[in-house]
C-alpha positions as a printed NumPy array, in Angstrom:
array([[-223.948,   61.612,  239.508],
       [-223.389,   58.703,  237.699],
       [-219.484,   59.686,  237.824],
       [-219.195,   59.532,  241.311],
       [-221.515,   55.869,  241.374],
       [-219.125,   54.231,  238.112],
       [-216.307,   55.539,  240.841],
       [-217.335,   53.681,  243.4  ],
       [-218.361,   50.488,  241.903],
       [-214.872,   50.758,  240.437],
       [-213.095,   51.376,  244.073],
       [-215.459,   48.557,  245.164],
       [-214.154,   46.058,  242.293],
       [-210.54 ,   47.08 ,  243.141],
       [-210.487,   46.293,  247.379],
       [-213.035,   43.   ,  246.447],
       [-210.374,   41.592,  243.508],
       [-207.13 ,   43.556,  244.321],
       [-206.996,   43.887,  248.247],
       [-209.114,   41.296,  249.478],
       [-207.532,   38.576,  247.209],
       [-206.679,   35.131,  248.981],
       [-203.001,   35.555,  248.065],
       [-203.38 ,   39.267,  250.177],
       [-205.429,   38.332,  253.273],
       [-203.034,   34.92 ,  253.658],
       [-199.998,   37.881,  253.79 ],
       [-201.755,   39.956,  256.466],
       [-202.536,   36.856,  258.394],
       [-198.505,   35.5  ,  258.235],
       [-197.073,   39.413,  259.061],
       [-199.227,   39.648,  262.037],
       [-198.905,   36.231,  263.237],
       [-195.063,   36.487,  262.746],
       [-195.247,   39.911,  264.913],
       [-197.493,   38.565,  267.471],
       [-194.701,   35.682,  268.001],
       [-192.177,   37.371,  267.878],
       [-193.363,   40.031,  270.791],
       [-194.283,   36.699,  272.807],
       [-190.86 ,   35.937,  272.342],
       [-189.627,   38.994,  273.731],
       [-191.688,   38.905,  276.532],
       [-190.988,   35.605,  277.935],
       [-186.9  ,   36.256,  277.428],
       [-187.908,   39.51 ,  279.301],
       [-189.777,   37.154,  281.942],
       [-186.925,   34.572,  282.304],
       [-184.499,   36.953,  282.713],
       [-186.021,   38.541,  285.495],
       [-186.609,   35.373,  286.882],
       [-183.256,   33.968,  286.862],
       [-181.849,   37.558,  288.393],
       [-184.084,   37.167,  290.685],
       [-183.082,   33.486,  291.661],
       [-179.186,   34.283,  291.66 ],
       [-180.308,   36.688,  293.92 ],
       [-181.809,   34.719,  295.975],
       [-179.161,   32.088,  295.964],
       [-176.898,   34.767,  296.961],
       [-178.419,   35.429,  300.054],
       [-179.033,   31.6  ,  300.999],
       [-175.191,   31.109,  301.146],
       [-174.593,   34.521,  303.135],
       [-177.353,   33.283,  305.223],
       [-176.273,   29.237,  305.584],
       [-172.229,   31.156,  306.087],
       [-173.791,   33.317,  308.722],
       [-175.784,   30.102,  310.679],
       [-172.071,   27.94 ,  310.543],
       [-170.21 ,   31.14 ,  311.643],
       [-172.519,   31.112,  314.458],
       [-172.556,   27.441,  315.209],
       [-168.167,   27.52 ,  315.268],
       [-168.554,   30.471,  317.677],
       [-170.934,   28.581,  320.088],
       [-168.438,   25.6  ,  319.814],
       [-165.587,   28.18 ,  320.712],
       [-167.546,   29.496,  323.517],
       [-167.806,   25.645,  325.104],
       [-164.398,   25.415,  325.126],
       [-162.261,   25.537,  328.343],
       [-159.707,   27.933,  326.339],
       [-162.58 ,   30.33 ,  325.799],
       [-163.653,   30.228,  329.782],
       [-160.4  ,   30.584,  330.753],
       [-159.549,   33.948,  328.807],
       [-162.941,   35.091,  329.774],
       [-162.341,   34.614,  333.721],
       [-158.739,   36.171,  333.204],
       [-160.653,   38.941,  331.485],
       [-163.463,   39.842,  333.505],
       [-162.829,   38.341,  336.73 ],
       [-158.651,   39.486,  336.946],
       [-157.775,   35.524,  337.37 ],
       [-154.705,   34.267,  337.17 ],
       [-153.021,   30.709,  336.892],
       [-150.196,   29.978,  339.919],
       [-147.105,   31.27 ,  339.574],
       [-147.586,   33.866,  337.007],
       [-146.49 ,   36.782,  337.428],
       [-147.292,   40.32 ,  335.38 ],
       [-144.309,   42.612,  334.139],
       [-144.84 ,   46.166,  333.466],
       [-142.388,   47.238,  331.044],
       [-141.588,   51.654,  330.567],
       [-141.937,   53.476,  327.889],
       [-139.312,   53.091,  325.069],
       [-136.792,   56.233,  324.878],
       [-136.052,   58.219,  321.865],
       [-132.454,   56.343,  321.855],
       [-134.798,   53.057,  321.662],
       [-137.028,   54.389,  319.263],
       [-134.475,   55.86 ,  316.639],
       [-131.43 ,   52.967,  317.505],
       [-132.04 ,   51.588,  313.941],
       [-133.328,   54.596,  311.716],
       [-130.123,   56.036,  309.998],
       [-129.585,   59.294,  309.567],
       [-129.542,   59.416,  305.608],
       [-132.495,   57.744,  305.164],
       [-135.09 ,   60.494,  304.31 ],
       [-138.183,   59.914,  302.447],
       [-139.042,   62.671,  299.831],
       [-142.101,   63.232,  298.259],
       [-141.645,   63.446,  294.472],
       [-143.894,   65.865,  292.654],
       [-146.184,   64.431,  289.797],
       [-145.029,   65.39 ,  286.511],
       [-147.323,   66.9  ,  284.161],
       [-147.631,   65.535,  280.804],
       [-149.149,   66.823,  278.026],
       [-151.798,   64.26 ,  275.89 ],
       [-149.509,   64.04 ,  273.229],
       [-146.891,   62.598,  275.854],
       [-148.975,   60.58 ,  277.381],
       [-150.173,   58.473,  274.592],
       [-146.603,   58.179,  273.877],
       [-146.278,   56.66 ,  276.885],
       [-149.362,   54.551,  276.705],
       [-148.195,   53.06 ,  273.306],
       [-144.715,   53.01 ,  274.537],
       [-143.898,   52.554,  277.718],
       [-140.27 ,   52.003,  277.393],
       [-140.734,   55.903,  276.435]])
């Protein structure tokens, strides 16, 4: 028995001198401080990335969103315009100014439709060659080849 008591008190003097040791309990202290910084520092990258995504994001869609409000605003200052009332009563209301008149012109012939198409002038579809790898990295690092 008194083997297994001289053990103890001896594994009892080595953690209270060896492990528990100023020098030992300063180190443990640093490390985790060091880790516990340097995961806070991850975190609030982490954070402020997100963040910023988000705010491009949301920067994006004020300037669709201001682009959208002046695209409106031209197109109500387009509709106010005489211009725009005109083309809408020619449109919808089949008005006309005095003195115009509307010409229907027929259907173009063939003779009309081919007069400058020559003969000759044929397009053909040329096939796609097939190249084997070894050719075409010959002509990817060559292409004079």
């Amino acid at each position: 028995m008194s083997g297994v008591a001289n053990k103890l008190r001896q594994l009892k003097y080595k953690v209270k001198h060896d492990y528990l040791a100023i020098e030992n309990i300063v180190l443990v202290v640093a490390v985790v401080m060091c880790l516990v910084w340097t995961f806070q520092s991850i975190e609030a990258m982490t954070r402020n990335w997100t963040l910023t995504e988000r705010l491009n994001a949301e920067r994006k869609n004020l300037e669709l969103l201001e682009i959208e409000v002046e695209t409106a605003e031209l197109e109500n200052i387009y509709l106010e315009t005489e211009e725009y009332q005109e083309l809408a009563a020619r449109k919808l209301l089949d008005k006309q100014l005095p003195g115009e008149q509307l010409v229907v012109l027929p259907e173009n012939s063939e003779a009309a439709k081919t007069k400058h198409q020559t003969p000759n002038t044929t397009i053909v579809a040329k096939e796609p060659t097939e190249y084997s790898n070894f050719e075409k990295w010959l002509h990817y690092l060559f292409p004079s080849y």
